[in-house]
C-alpha positions as CSV (number, residue, x, y, z in Angstrom):
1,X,20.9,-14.1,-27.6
2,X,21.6,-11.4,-24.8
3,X,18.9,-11.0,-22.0
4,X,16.7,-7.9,-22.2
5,X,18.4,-4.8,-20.3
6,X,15.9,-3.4,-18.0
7,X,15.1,0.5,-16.7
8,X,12.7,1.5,-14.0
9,X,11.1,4.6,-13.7
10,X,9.9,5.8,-10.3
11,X,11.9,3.9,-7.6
12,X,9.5,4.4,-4.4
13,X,7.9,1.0,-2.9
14,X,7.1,-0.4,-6.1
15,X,9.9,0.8,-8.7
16,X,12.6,0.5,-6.0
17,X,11.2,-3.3,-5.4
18,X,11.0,-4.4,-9.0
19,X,14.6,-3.1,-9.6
20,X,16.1,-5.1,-7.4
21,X,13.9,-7.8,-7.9
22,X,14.5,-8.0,-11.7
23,X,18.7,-7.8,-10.7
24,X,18.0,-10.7,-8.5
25,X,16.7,-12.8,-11.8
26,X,19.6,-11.9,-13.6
27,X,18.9,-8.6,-15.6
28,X,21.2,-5.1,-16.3
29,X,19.1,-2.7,-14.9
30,X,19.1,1.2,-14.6
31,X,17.2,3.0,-12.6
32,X,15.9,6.9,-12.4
33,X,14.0,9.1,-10.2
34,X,13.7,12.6,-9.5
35,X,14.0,12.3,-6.3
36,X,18.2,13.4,-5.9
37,X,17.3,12.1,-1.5
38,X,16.1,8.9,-2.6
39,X,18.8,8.2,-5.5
40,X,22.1,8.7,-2.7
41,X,20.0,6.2,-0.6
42,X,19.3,3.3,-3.2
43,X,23.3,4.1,-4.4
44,X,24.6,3.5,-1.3
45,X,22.3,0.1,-0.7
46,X,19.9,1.5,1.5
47,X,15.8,1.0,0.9
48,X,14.5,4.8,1.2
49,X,11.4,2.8,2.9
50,X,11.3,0.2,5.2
51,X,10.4,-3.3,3.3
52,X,11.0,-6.5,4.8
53,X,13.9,-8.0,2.8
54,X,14.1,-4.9,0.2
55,X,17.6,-3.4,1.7
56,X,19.4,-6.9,1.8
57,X,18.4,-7.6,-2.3
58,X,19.5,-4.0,-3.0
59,X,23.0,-4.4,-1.0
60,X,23.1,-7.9,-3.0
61,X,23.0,-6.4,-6.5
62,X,24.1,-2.6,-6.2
63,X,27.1,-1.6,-8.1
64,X,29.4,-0.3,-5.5
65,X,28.4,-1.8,-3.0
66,X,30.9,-4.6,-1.4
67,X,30.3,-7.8,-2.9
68,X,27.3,-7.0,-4.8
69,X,26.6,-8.4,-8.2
70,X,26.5,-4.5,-9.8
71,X,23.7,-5.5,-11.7
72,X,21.7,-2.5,-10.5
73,X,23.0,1.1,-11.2
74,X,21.2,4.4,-10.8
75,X,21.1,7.7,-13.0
76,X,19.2,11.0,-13.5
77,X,19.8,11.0,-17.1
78,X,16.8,10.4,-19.4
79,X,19.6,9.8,-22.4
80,X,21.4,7.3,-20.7
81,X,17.9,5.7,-19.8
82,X,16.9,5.6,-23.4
83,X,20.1,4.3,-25.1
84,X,20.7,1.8,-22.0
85,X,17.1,-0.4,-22.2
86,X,15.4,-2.7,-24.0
87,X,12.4,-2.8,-21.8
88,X,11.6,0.4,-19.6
89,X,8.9,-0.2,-16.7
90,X,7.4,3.0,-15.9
91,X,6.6,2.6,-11.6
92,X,5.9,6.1,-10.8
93,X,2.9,7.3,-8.6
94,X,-0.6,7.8,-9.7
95,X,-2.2,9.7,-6.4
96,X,-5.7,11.3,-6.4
97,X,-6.3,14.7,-7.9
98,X,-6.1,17.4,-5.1
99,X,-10.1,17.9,-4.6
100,X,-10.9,15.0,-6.7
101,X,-11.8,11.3,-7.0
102,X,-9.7,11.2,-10.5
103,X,-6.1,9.9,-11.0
104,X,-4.0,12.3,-11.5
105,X,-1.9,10.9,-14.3
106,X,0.9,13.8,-14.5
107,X,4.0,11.9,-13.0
108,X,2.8,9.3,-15.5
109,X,3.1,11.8,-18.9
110,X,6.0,13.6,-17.5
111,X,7.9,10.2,-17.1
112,X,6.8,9.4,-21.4
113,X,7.8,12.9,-22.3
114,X,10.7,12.5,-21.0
115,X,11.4,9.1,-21.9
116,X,9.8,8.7,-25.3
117,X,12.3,11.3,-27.7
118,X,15.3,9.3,-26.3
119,X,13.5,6.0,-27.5
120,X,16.6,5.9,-31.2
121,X,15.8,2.0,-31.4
122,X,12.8,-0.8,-30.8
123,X,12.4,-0.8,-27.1
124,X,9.2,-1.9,-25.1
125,X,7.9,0.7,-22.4
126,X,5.9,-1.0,-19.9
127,X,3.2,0.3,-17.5
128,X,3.2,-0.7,-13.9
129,X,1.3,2.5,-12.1
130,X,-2.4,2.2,-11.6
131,X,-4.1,4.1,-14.3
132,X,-7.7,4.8,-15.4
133,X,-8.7,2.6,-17.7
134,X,-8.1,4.2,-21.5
135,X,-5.1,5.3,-20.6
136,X,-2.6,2.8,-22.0
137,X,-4.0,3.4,-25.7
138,X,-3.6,7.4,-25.5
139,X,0.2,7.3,-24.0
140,X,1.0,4.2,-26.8
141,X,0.3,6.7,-29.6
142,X,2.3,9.2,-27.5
143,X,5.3,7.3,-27.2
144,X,5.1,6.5,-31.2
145,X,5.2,10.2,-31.9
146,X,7.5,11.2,-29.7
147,X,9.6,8.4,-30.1
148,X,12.6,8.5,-33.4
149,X,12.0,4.7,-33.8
150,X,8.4,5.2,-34.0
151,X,6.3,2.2,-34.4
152,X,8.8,0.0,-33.0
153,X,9.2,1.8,-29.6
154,X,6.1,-0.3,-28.2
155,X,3.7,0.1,-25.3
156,X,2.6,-2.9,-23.1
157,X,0.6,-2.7,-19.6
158,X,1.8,-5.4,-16.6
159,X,-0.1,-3.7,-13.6
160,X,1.2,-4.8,-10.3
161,X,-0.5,-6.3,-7.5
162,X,2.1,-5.7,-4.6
163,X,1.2,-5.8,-0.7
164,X,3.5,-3.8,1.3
165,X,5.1,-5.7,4.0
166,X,5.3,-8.6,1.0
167,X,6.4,-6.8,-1.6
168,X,9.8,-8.7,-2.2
169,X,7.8,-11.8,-2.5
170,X,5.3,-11.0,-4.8
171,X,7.7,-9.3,-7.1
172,X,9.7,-12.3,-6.9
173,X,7.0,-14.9,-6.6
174,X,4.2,-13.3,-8.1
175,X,0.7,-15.2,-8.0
176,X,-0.2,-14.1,-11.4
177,X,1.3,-12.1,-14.0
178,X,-1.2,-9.9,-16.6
179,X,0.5,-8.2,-19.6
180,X,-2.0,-6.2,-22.0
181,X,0.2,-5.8,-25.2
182,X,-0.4,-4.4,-28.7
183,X,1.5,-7.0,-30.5
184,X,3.5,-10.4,-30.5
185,X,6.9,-8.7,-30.2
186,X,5.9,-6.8,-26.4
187,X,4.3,-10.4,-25.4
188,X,7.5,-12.3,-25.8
189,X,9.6,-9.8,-24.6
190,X,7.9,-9.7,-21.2
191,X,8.1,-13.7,-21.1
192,X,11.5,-13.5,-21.2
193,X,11.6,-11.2,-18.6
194,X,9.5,-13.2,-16.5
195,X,10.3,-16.3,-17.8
196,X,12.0,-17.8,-14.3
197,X,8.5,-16.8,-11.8
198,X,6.3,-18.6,-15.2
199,X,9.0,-21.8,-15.1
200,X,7.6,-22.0,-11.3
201,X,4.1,-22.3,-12.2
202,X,3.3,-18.7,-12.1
203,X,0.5,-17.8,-14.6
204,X,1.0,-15.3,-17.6
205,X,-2.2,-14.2,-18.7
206,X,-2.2,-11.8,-21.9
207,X,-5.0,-9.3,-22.6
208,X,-5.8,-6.2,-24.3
209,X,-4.8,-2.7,-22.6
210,X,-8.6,-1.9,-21.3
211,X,-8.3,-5.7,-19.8
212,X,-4.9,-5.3,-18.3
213,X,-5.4,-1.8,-16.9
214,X,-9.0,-2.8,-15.1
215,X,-7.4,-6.0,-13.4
216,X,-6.1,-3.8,-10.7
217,X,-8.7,-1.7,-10.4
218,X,-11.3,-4.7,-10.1
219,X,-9.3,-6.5,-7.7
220,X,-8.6,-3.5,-5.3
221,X,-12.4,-2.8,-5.1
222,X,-13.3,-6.3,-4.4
223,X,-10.8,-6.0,-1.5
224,X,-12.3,-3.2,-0.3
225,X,-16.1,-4.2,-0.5
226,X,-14.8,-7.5,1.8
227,X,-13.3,-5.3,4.2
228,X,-16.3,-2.8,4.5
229,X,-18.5,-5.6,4.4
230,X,-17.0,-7.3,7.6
231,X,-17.1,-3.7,9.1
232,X,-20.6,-2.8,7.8
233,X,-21.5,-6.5,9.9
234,X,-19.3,-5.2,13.0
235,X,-22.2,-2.3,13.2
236,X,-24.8,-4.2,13.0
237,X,-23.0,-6.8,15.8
238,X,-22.6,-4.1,18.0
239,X,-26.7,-2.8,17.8
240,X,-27.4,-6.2,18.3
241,X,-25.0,-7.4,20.8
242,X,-23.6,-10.2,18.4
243,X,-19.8,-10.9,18.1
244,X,-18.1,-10.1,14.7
245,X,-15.1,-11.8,15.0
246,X,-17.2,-15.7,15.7
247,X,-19.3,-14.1,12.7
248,X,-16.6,-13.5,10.2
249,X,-15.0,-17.4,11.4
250,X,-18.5,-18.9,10.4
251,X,-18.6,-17.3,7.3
252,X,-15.5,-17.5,6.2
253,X,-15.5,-21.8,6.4
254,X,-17.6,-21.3,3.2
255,X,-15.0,-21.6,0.5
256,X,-16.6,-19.1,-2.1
257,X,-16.1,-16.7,1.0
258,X,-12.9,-17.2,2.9
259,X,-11.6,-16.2,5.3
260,X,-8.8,-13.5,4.5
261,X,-9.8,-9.4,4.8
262,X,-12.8,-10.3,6.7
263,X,-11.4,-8.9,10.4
264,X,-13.2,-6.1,11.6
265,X,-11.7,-3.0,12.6
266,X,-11.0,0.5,11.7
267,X,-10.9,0.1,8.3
268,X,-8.4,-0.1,5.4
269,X,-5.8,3.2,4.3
270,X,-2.5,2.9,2.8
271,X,-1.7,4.4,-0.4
272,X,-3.6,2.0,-2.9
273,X,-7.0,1.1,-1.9
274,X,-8.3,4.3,-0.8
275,X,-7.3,6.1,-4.1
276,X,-7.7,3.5,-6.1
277,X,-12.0,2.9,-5.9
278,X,-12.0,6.5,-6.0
279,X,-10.5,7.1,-9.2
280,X,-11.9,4.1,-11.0
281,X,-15.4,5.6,-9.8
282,X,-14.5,8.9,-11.7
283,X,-13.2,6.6,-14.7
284,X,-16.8,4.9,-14.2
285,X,-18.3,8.2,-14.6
286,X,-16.3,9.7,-17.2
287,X,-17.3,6.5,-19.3
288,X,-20.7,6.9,-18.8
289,X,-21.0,3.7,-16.8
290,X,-20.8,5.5,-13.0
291,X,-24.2,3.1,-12.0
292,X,-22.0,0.7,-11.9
293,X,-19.6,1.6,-9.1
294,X,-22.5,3.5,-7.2
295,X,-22.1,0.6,-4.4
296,X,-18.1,1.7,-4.2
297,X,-19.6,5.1,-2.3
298,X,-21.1,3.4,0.5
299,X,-17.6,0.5,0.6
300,X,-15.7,4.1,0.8
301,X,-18.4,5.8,3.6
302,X,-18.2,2.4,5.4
303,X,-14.9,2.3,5.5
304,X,-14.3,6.0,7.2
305,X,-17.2,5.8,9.5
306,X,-14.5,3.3,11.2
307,X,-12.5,5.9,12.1
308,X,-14.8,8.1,13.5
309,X,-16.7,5.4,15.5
310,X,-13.4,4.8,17.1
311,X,-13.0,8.5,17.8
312,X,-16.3,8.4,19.6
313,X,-15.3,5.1,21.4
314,X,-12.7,6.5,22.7
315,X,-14.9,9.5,23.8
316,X,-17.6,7.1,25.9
317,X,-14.6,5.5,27.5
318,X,-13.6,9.1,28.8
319,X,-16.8,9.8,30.3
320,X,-18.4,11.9,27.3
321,X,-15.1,14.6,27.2
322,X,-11.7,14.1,25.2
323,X,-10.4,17.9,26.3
324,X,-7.4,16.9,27.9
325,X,-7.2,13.2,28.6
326,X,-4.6,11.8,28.1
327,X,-4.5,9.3,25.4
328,X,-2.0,6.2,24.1
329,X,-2.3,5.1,20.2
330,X,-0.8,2.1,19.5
331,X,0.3,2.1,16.1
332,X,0.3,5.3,13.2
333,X,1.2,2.9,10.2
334,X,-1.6,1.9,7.7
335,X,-0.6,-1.7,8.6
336,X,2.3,-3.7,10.4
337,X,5.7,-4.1,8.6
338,X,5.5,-1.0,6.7
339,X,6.3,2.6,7.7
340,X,4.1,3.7,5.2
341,X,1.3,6.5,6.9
342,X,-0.3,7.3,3.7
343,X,-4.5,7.5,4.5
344,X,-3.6,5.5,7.7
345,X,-6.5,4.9,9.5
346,X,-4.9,4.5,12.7
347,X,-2.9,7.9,12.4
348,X,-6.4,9.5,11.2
349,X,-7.8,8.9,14.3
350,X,-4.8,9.8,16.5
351,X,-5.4,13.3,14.6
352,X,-9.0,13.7,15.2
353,X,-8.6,13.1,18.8
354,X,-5.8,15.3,18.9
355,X,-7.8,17.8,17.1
356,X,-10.6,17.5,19.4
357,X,-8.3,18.5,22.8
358,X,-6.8,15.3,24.0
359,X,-3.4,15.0,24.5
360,X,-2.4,12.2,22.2
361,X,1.2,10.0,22.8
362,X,1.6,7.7,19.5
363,X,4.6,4.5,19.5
364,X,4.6,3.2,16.0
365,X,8.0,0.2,15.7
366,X,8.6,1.6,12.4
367,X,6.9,4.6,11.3
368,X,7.6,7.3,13.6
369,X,9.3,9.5,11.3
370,X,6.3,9.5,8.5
371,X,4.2,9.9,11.3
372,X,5.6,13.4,12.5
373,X,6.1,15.1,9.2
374,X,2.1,14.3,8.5
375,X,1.3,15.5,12.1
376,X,4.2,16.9,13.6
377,X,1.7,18.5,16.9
378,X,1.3,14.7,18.1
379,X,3.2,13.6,21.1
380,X,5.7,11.0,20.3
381,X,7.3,8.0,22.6
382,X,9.7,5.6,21.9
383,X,7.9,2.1,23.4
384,X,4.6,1.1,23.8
385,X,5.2,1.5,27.8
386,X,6.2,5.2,27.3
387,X,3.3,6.4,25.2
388,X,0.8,4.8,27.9
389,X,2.7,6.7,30.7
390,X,-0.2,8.1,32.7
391,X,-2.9,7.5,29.9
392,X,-6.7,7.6,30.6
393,X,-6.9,5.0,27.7
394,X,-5.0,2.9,25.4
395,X,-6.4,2.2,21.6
396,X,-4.5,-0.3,19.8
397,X,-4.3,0.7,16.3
398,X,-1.7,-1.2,14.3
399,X,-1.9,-5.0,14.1
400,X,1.8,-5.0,15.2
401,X,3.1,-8.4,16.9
402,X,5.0,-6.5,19.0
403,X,1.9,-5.2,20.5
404,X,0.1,-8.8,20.9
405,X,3.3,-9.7,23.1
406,X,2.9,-6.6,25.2
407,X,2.3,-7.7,29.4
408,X,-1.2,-6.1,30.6
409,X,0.1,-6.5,34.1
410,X,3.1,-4.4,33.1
411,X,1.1,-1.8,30.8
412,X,-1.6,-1.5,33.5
413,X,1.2,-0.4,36.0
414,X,1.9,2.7,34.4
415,X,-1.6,3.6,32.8
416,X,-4.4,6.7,34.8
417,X,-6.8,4.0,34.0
418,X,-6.9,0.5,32.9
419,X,-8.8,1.0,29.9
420,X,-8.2,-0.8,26.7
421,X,-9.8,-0.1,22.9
422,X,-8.5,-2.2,20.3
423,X,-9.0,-1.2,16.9
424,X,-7.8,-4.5,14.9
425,X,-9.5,-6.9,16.7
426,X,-6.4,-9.0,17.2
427,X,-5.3,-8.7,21.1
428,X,-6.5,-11.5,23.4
429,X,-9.2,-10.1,25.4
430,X,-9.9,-12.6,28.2
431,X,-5.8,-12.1,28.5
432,X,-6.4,-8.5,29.3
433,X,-9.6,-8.5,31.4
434,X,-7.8,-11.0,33.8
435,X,-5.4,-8.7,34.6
436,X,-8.1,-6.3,35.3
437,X,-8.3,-4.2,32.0
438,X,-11.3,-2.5,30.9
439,X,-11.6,-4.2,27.4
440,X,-13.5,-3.1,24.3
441,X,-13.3,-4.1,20.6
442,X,-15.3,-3.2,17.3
443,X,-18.1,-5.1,16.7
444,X,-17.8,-7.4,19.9
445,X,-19.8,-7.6,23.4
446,X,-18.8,-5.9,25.9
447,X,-18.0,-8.1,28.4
């Protein structure tokens, strides 16, 4: 019996990943987006983001590409999509209403629409895109409709859990796998699909759509609540003079605690977390059940009074007055090995300063080019050692390991003012006070 042939819908960080991911198991796939930019990239091998390992699996399996398998080819035709797949993952983005909490689900419908009348013969569309929950149900009844083979063009719902920086690895190697499905027939075909990560121990957990769709949506607001937990203890450190990085290494020895997403800092951005508690507490509300997420408003107001207590950090280390100091940001990405800037806390606060007179000088090692279309007035230098040229104060906002390697001696040489504010809590401070650094972290004595 022939494999499965495989489409993806929405080729950004996770469509683009998942196409060449399910090439490198084995599969035909075709992929479509809208983007014409984005398709001449991925055609010619190239990752239209930067992801670790991404662009090598893409120039592996590209047609076209010189000693590629050509198991992944690209198209803009929703025909060809239709009469090409069996199974149709639909990866396109699900951002936050403009002036909302909710989810805006048009790039989702648009994609079914589209999709669904081309549908002649039993295929399975699958659901990838963080959605609210109830959503799955409503676009399974559209696809039947729209669909000519009706009841047998099937919905099933395999949410993704993807960290950027990783997410080659996780597509690859996933930790678990969840597929809500309405019948037997979606269920086996997505074990076939992901039959080689489940031969490696993987676990395949199958659930209803409500089920499937919440996983995601659960598991990003616990994240969240960890990290604005640490932060909400790095306040309290700092009124009472305690140290939250010895705090969070105490508490994390306790095994129902651990010890990952418990550094303190400025806070978590990026295009998934932020959105996502914020739409599922609008999906809480809508459902009637909004008590229940009330406690996701203060993880959210935690988490962005981070960014504006470094703001006014950086203000007492300039004497009360940002108008026209001079300031370095290490960092504009939301974390390190991404270029992604979306809701980056470090590029937020880079902005407010900006905003608030100082002259601002940003190095980012991979996303200065995001970085200037969201704030193009920003200065912009190509090394750490540039951007500090003559700077009243550094702030290190992006956990780079570039930046942990950097020489204080040889920083300090071409700062105004020895005068160092780290924002991730992961540069050696007794490294930089011994070359004579003025050295302050969040949620950590001062000396």
């Amino acid at each position: 019996m022939a494999s499965p042939k495989i489409t993806v819908i929405g080729l950004g960080y996770l469509g683009a990943t998942h196409a060449a991911a399910m090439a490198e198991l084995g599969f035909e796939v075709l992929g479509l987006d809208v983007v014409p930019e984005k398709m001449r990239k991925l055609e010619q091998g190239q990752a239209p983001m930067f992801e670790p390992g991404l662009e090598e699996l893409l120039r592996a399996h590209v047609a076209g590409v010189e000693g590629s398998t050509g198991r992944l080819r690209f198209t803009d035709s929703w025909e060809e999509l239709g009469a090409f797949g069996d199974v149709h993952f639909l990866c396109v983005n699900t951002p936050q209403k403009h002036g909302e909490f909710a989810c805006d689900m048009s790039y989702v419908e648009r994609a079914v629409d589209s999709l669904a009348p081309h549908l002649h013969g039993p295929a399975l569309v699958v659901g990838k895109s963080t959605v609210p929950v109830g959503s799955a149900e409503r676009l399974a009844t559209r696809i039947a409709e729209l669909a000519p083979a009706g009841q047998e063009a099937e919905l099933a719902w395999n949410p993704e859990f993807l960290r950027e920086s990783f997410a080659v690895k996780d597509t690859l190697h996933p930790d678990r796998i969840v597929v809500g499905v309405g019948g037997p027939r979606g269920e086996a075909l997505l074990r076939e699909v992901y039959a080689q990560p489940v031969a490696e121990g993987t676990p395949f957990l199958v659930t209803d759509f409500p089920t499937a769709e919440l996983v995601k949506t659960a598991a990003n607001s616990f994240l969240a609540t960890k990290i604005s937990f640490i932060n909400a203890m790095a306040e309290v450190c700092e009124a009472a003079g305690g140290d939250v990085v010895k705090l969070a290494e105490a508490i994390g020895h306790d095994d129902r605690i651990g010890h990952k997403f418990l550094r303190a800092g400025i806070g978590f951005g990026g295009g998934c977390l932020p959105k996502d508690i914020r739409a599922f507490m609008a999906r809480a509300g809508e459902l009637g059940a909004s008590e229940a997420l009330t406690f996701l408003r203060e993880v959210d107001s935690i988490n962005m009074r981070r960014r504006a207590q470094m703001v006014e950090l950086a203000r007492d280390a300039l004497g009360g007055v940002l108008l026209g100091k001079r300031i370095a940001v290490l960092g504009a990405t939301f974390k390190p090995d991404s270029d992604d800037v979306r809701d980056s806390p470090a590029l937020n606060v880079a902005g407010q300063l900006h905003l608030q007179g100082a002259q601002v000088t940003v190095y980012d090692p991979k996303g200065m080019e995001n970085a200037r279309a969201v704030f193009p007035t920003l200065g912009y230098a190509d090394s750490a050692l540039d951007a500090a040229h003559g700077a009243d104060v550094v702030l290190h906002l992006t956990e780079w390991p570039e930046f942990k390697e950097l020489d204080p001696a040889a920083l300090g040489d071409v700062v105004a003012s020895r005068h160092l504010l780290d924002g991730r809590n992961t540069l050696d401070s007794a490294l930089w006070r011994k070359s004579g650094w003025l050295f302050r972290a969040l949620g950590r004595p001062t000396a």
